[in-house]
C-alpha positions in Angstrom: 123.7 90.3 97.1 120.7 87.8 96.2 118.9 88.8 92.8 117.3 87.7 90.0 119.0 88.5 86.2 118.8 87.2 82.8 121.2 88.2 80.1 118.3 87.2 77.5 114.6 88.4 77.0 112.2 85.3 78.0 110.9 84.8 82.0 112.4 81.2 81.6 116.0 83.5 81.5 115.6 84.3 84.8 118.4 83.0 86.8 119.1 83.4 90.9 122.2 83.9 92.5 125.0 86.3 93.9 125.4 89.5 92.0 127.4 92.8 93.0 125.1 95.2 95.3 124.4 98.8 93.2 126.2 102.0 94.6 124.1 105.4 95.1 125.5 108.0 92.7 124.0 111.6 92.5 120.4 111.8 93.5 119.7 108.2 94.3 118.9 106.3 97.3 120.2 103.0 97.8 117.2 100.5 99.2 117.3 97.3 101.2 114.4 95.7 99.5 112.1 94.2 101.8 109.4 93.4 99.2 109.0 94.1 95.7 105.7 94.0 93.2 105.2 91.4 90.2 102.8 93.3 87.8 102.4 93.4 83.9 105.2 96.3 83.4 107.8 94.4 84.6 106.5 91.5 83.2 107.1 93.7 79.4 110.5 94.5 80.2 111.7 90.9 81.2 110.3 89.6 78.0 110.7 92.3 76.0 107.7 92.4 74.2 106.0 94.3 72.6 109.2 93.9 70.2 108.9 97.9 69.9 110.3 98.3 73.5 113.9 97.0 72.0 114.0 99.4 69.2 113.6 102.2 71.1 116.1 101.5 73.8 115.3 99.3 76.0 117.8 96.6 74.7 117.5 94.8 71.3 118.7 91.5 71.9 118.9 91.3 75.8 117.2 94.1 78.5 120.1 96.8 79.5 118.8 96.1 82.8 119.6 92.9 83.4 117.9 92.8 87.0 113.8 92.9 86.8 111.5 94.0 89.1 110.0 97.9 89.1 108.7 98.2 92.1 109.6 98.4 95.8 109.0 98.8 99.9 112.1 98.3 102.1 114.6 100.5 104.0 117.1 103.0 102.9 120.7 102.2 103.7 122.1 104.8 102.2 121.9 108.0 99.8 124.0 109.4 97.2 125.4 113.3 96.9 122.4 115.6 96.4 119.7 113.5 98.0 117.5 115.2 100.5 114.5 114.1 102.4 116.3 110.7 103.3 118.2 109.5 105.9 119.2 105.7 106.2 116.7 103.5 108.5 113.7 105.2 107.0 111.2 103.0 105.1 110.0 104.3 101.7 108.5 102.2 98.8 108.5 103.7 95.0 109.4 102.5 91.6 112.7 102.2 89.5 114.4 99.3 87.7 116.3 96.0 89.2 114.2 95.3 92.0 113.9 91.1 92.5 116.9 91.7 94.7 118.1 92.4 98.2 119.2 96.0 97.2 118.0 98.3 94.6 118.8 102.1 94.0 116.1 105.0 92.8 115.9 107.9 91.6 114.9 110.2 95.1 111.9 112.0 92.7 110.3 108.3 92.8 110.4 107.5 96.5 108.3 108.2 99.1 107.9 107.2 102.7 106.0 104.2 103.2 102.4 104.4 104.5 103.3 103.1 108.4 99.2 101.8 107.8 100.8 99.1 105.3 103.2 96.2 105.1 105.9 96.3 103.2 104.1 93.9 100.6 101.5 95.8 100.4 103.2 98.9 99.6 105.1 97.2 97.2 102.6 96.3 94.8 100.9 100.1 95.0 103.3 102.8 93.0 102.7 101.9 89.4 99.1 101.4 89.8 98.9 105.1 91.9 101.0 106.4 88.9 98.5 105.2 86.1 95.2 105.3 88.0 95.7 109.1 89.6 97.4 110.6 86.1 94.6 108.5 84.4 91.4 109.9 86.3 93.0 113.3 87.6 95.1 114.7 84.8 94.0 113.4 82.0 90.3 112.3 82.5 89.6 115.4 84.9 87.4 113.7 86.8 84.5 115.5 89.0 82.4 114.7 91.6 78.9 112.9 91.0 80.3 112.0 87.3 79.2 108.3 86.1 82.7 106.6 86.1 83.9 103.3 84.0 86.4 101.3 84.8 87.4 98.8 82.4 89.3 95.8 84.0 88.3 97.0 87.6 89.8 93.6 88.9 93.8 94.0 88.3 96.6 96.0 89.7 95.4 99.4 88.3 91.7 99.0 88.2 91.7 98.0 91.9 93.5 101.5 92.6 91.7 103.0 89.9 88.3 102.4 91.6 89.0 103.6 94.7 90.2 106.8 93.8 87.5 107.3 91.5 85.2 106.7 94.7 87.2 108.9 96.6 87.1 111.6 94.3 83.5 111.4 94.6 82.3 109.6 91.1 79.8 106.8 90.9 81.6 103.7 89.6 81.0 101.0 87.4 83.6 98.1 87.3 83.9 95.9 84.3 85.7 92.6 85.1 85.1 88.4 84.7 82.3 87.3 86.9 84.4 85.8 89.3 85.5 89.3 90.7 82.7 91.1 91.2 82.1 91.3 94.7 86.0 91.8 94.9 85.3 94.8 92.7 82.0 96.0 94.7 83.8 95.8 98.0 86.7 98.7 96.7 83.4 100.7 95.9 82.4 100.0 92.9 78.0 100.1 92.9 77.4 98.5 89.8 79.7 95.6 88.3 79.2 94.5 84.9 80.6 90.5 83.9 82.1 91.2 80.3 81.8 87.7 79.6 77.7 88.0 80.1 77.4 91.8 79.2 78.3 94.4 76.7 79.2 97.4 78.7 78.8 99.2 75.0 75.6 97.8 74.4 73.6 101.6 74.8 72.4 100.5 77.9 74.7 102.5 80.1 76.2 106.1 79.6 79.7 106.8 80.9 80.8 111.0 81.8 84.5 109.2 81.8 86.0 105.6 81.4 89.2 104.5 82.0 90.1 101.8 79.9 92.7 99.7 81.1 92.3 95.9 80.3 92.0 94.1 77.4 91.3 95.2 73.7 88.0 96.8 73.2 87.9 99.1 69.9 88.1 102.8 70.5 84.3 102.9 68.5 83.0 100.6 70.7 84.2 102.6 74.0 82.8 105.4 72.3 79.4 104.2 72.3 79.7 103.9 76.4 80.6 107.7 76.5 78.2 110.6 77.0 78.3 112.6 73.5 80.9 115.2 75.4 82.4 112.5 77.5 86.1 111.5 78.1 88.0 108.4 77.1 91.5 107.5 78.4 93.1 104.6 77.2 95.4 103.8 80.5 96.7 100.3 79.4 95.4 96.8 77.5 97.2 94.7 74.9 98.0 94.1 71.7 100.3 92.2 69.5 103.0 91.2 70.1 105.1 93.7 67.8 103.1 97.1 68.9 101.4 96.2 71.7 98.4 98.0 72.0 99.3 101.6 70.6 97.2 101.4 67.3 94.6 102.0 69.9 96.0 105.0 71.6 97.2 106.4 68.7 93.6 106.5 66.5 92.1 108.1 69.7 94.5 110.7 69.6 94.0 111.3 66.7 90.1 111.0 66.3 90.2 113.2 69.5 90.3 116.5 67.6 87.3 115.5 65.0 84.9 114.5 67.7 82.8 116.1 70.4 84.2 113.8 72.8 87.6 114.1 74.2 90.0 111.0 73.5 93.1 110.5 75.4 96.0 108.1 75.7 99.4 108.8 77.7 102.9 107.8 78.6 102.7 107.1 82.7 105.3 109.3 84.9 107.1 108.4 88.1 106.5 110.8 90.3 106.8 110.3 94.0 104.4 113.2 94.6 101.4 110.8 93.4 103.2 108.2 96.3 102.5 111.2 98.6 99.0 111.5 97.7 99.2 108.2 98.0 100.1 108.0 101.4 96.8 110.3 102.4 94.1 108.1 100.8 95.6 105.5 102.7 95.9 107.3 105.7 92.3 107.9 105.5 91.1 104.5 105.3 89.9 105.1 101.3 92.5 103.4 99.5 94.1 99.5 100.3 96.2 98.0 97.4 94.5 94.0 97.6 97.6 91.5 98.2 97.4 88.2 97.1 100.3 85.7 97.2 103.4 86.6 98.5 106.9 84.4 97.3 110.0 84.3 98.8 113.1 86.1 96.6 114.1 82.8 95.9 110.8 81.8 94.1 110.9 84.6 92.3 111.0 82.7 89.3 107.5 80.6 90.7 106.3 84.4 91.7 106.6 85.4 87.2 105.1 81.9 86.4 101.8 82.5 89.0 101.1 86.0 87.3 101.4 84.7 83.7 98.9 81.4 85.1 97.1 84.2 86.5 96.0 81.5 89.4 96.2 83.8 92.3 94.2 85.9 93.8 95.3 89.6 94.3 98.7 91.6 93.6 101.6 89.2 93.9 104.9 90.5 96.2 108.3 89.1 96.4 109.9 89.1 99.7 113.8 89.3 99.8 113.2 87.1 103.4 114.2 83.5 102.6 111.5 82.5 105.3 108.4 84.5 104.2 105.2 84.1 104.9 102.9 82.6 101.9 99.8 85.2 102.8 96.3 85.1 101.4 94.5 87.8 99.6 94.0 90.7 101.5 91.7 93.4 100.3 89.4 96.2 101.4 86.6 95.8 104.1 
């Protein structure tokens, strides 16, 4: 089959060409990939960083996985002993590892049927984001209807998710992104955006019941300052160095957590195809629409990593395994 490897860490290792397809074993499905997501996790595991990730498994001097990719729609054409729930021909979309190919294989707990309201490029770029956005606001930020909702970097893969679930859980949002998003970010829901690069969201002015920090590297005092005295913090993402990343964060507002009257929260994201499933009833409903921007042929999948690290496009890359796909333009929310 077609796919991407690299037997090094660095995007410029990625090299295209013929590799053996995977084989089911116990509790997997094997995929036909008809379109996978590019966003900023797999973009960690191809180049390893933060240098952490290799110390604690993941491959010290070259990824174990040697295929990238962590997301992905397509068809199952086959399952492995002790997987129910799938029959081959049925379209699903989920998230496991080695997915810039023609044929992947996942775990069955991380699959889901695809929403028949979305293309296969759209639902490819949508598990991880569900994953972090619904265990950001629901588990771990508890959020409740009518509460005054943050979202810090409103404009990428999990803040777009993240403020339309906030809106469909019934919260009143405020979206922090650049400038040049804003209506993008209004049109998911949002009723007040706020242009970091004009505004301090921490500046006393505004109030937060919850935010959801996701982009970027704002101090956990200074997102404390946003927060109602017994409001709730959860650190779903942003960066850091390139040794750590950004866990110094999390792990001071875990800490500081139990000495303050607010709560502060950081966690480890799970795959869980019951959040797809969820998922797959927002969508149904017309409340959630993951916003699609470029999508690449497998064989540019190479041009696909060098867009997002540009960061010139417009909306959630996809890969297509079709040699003849369609470039599409951003596609987002009414």
């Amino acid at each position: 089959m077609n796919a991407f490897s690299q037997a090094r860490y660095g995007t410029d290792a990625l090299v295209f060409g013929d590799i053996e397809r995977p084989t089911p074993h116990e509790g997997q499905v094997l995929v036909r990939v008809v379109a996978a997501g590019m966003d900023r996790g797999a973009w960690h595991f191809m180049a390893g960083e933060p240098y952490l990730m290799r110390l604690i498994g993941f491959g010290l001097r070259a990824p174990k996985i040697t295929v990238p990719g962590t997301n992905f729609a397509g068809v199952v054409e086959a399952i492995g002993p002790d997987v129910s729930g799938f029959e081959p021909g049925d379209e699903v979309y989920g998230a496991t590892r080695g997915t810039f190919a023609e044929y992947t294989v996942a775990p069955m707990g991380t699959v889901a049927p695809k929403p028949p309201q979305l293309s296969f490029e759209q639902a490819a770029v949508l598990p991880y984001p569900t994953f972090v956005a619904m265990q950001a606001l629901r588990d771990h930020g508890h959020v409740q209807p009518g509460q005054r909702v943050l979202v810090v970097g409103a404009s990428g893969a999990v803040g777009t998710i993240a403020v339309q679930l906030a809106v469909a859980f019934g919260a009143t949002v405020t979206g922090v992104c650049g400038g040049g998003h804003a209506e993008l970010v209004r049109s998911l829901g949002a009723t007040e955006v706020i242009d970091y690069t004009r505004q301090d969201f921490a500046d006393g002015a505004h109030r937060f019941d919850l935010i959801i920090d996701i982009g970027g590297r704002t101090s956990v005092a200074r997102l404390r300052r946003a927060l109602t005295r017994t409001g709730t913090l959860v650190i779903a993402g942003g960066e850091g160095d390139r040794w750590i990343g950004g866990i110094q964060r999390q792990l001071w507002a875990t800490v500081l957590s139990a000495f303050v009257p607010q709560k502060l929260a950081a966690f480890v994201v799970k795959e869980n195809a019951g959040e797809l499933l969820k998922m797959n009833e927002l969508v149904a409903a017309g409340m959630v629409l993951p916003v699609l921007g470029t999508t690449f042929p497998l064989s540019s999948g190479a041009a696909a990593v060098a867009a997002f690290e540009a960061g010139d496009t417009d909306g959630r890359i996809a890969i297509a395994t079709c040699q003849q796909a369609p470039v599409s333009g951003p596609t987002s929310p009414p």
